[in-house]
C-alpha positions as CSV (number, residue, x, y, z in Angstrom):
1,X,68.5,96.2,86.0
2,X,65.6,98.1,87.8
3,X,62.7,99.0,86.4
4,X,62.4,102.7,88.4
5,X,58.6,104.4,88.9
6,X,57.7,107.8,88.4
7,X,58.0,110.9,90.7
8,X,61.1,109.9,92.5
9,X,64.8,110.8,92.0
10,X,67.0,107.8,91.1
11,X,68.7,108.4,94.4
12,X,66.0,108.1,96.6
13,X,64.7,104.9,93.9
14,X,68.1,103.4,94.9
15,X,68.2,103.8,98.6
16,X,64.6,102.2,99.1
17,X,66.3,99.3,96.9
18,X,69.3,99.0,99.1
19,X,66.7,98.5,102.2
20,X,64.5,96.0,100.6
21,X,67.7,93.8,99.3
22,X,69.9,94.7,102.5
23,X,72.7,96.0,100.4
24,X,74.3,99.2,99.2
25,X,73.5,99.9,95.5
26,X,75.1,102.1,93.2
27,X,73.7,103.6,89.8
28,X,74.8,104.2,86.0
29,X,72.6,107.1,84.2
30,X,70.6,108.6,86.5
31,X,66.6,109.3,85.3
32,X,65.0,112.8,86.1
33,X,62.4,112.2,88.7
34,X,59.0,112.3,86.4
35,X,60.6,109.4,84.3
36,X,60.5,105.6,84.6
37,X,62.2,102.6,83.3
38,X,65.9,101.1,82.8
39,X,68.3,102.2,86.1
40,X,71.5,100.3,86.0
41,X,71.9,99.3,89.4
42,X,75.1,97.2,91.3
43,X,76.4,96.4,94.3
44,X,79.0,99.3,95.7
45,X,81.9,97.1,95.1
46,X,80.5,96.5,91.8
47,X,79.8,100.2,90.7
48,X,83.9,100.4,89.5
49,X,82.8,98.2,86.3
50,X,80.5,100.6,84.5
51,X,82.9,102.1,82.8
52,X,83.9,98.9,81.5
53,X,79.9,98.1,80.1
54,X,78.7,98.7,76.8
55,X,76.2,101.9,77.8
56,X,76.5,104.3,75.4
57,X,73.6,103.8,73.3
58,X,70.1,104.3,75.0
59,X,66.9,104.2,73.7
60,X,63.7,105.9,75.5
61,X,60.1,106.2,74.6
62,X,58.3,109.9,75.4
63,X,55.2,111.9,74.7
64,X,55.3,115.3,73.7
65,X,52.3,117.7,74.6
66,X,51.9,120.5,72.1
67,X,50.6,123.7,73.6
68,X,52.0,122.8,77.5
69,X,54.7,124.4,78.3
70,X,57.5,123.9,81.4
71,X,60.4,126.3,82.6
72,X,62.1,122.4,83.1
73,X,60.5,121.3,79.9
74,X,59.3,118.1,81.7
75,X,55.5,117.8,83.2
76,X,55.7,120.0,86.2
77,X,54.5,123.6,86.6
78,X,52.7,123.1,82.8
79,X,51.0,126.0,81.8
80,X,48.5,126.2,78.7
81,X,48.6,128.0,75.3
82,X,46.1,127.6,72.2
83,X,48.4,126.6,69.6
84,X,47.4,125.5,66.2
85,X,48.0,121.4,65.2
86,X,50.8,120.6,63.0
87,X,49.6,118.1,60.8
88,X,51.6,114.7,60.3
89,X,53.3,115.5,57.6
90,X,54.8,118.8,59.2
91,X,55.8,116.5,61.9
92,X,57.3,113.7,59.6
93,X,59.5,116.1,58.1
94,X,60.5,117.2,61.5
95,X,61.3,113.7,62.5
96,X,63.2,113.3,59.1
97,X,65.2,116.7,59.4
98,X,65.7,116.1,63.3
99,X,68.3,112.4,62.7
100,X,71.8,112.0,63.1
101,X,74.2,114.7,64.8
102,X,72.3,117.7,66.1
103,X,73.4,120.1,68.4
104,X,70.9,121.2,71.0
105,X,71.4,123.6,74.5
106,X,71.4,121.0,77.3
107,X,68.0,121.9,80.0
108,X,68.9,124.6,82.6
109,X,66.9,122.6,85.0
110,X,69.0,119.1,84.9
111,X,71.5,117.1,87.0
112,X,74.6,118.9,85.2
113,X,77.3,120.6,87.3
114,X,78.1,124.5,87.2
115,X,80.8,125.4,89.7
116,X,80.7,122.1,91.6
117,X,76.8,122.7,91.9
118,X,73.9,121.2,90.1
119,X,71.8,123.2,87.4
120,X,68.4,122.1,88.9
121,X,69.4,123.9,91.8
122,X,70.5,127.1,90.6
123,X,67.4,127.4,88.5
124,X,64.8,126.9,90.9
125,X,66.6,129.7,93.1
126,X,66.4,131.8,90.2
127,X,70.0,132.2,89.5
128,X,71.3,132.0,85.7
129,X,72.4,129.2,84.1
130,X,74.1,129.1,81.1
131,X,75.4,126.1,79.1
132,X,77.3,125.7,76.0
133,X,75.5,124.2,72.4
134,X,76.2,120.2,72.7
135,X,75.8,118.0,70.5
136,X,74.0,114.2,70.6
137,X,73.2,111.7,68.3
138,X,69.7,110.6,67.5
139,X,67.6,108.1,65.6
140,X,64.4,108.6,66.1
141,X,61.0,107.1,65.3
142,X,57.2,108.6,65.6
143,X,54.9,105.8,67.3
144,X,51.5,107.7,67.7
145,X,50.0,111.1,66.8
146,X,46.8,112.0,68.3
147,X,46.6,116.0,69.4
148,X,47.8,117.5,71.4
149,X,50.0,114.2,72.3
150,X,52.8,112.8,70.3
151,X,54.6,109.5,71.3
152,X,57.9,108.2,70.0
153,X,60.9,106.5,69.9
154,X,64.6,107.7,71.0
155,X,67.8,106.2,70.3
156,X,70.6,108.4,71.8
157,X,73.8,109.0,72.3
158,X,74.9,108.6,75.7
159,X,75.0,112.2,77.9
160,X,72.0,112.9,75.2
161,X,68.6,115.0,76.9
162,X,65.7,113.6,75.6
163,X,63.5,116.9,77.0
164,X,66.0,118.9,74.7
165,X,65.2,116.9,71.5
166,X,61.4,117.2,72.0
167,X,62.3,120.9,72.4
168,X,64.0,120.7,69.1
169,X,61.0,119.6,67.5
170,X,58.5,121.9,69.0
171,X,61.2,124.8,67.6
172,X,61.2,122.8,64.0
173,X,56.9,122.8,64.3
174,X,56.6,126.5,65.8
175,X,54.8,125.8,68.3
176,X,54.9,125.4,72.6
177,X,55.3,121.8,73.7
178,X,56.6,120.1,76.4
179,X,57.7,116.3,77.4
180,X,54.5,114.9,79.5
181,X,55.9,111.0,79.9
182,X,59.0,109.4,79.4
183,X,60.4,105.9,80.0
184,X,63.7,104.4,79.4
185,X,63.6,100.8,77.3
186,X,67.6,99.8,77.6
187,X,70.8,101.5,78.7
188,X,73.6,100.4,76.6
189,X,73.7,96.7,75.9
190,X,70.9,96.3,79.3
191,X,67.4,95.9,78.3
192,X,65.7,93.2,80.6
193,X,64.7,93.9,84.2
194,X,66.8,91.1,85.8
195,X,70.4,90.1,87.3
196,X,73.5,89.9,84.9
197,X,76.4,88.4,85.6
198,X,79.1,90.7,86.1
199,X,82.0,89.4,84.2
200,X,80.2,88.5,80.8
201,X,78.6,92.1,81.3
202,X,82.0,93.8,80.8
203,X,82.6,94.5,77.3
204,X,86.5,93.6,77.6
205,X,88.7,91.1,76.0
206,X,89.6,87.7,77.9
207,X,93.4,87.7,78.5
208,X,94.8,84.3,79.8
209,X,97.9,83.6,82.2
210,X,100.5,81.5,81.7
211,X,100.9,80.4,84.9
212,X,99.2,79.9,88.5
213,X,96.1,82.5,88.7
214,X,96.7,82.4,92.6
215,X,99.6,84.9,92.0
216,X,97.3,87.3,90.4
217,X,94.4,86.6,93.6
218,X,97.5,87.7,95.5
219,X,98.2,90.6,93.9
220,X,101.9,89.5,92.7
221,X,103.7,91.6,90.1
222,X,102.7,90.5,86.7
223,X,105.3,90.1,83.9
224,X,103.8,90.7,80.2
225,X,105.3,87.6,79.0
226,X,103.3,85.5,80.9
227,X,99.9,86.8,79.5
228,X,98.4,85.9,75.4
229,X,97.8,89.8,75.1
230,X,100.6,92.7,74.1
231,X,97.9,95.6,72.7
232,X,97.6,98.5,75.2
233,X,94.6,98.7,76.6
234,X,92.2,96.8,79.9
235,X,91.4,93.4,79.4
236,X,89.3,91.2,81.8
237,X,90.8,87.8,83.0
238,X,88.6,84.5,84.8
239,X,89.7,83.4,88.0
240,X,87.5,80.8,89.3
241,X,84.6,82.7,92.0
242,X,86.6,86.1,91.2
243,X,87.9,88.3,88.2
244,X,90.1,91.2,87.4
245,X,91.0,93.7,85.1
246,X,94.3,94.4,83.8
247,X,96.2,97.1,81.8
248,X,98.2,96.8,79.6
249,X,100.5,99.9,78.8
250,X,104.1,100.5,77.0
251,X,105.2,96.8,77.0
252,X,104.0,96.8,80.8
253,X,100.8,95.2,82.8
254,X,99.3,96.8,85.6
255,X,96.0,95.4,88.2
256,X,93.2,97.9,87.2
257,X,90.6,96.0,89.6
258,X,91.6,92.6,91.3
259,X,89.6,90.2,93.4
260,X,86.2,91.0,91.7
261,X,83.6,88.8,92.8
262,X,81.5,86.9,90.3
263,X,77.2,87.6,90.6
């Protein structure tokens, strides 16, 4: 896990990365470019197993500015408005009434594809973008209120825009605001800014093998008697310095990933 800075683009983030540790990285939930924090980051060969990782639920700290306002509802281009201050009870109840399920317009200026072609993109030449009502799901916390800022607590669903929720409160309050900070804590089930080790990070069930694991290093055809499993579904099996994943569908097993190196 990586702990990304401010005012770069997780892609650029990575690719100094890759230099300093002499090795192609990949990356799970990218982070706009005014944010810092949690970037889930692997090896290229390793990049296959996150959608095996528990990463659906991340949770974010962020500051909202009342009376700043940004066309990418982040802390670029802000202009200023005199706007009157919600008191903190107005904003408790917002808190209170803004939990659970909520739908929300995802930001025009974000990493989402129209046509094959990002958002950001099409907004800053001025073109329209239009995007359906999503929903996400939020539990959210207020940590500290001092005008004009306002500093909480996200948990989120994952594909969730934090920039959209604080826009949902601004709407609740009546008044112009904007996101001015914003830092990722965890990403799924990854929290601490260190290695993890690749096969206890996949959130699969261990199937065993009845007989010599060599035939499965060698990619031999696998019979479904000879494994403790009979659920469809991937399951992850041990083989010494290397792992795979296997599938298991209509009375059948399949090699999803074989020959996966241990780290």
């Amino acid at each position: 896990m990586a702990n990304k800075t401010i005012n770069i683009s997780s892609n650029n983030f990575v690719c100094k990365l890759s230099k300093q540790l002499h090795t192609k990285l990949g990356y799970s939930g990218t982070l706009d470019p005014f944010a810092s924090g949690a970037l889930l980051c692997a090896c290229k060969k390793h990049t296959k197993l996150f959608r095996f990782l528990a990463l659906d639920t991340k949770k974010y700290q962020a500051c909202i500015w009342f009376g700043a306002s940004s066309p990418s509802l982040d802390n670029e281009n802000i202009s200023l408005s005199d706007e009157r201050r919600p008191s903190l009870d107005e904003i408790n109840n917002a808190f209170l009434t803004l939990q659970g399920q909520i739908n929300y317009i995802p930001p025009i200026f974000s990493a989402k594809k129209i046509n094959g072609i990002r958002a950001y993109k099409l907004a800053r030449e001025n073109k329209e973008v239009k995007f359906k009502e999503s929903t996400m799901f939020v539990k959210a916390k207020i940590l500290n209120y001092n005008y004009p800022f306002l500093s909480f607590e996200l948990e989120c669903s994952k594909g969730a825009y934090v920039r959209s929720y604080a826009q949902k409160i601004c709407e609740f309050l009546n008044i112009k605001g904007t996101l001015s900070a914003l830092r990722r804590l965890s990403e799924g089930a990854f929290s601490e800014f260190k290695e993890y080790d690749a096969y206890l990070s996949v959130a699969l069930k261990e199937c065993f093998y009845s007989k010599d694991k060599s035939d499965i290093l060698l990619g031999k055809k696998l019979d479904l008697n000879d494994f403790n499993v009979r659920e469809d579904g991937f399951y992850k099996i041990d083989l010494g310095d290397y792992f795979a994943i296997l599938k298991v569908q209509n009375n059948s097993i399949f090699y999803e990933l074989n020959r996966i190196e241990k780290c």
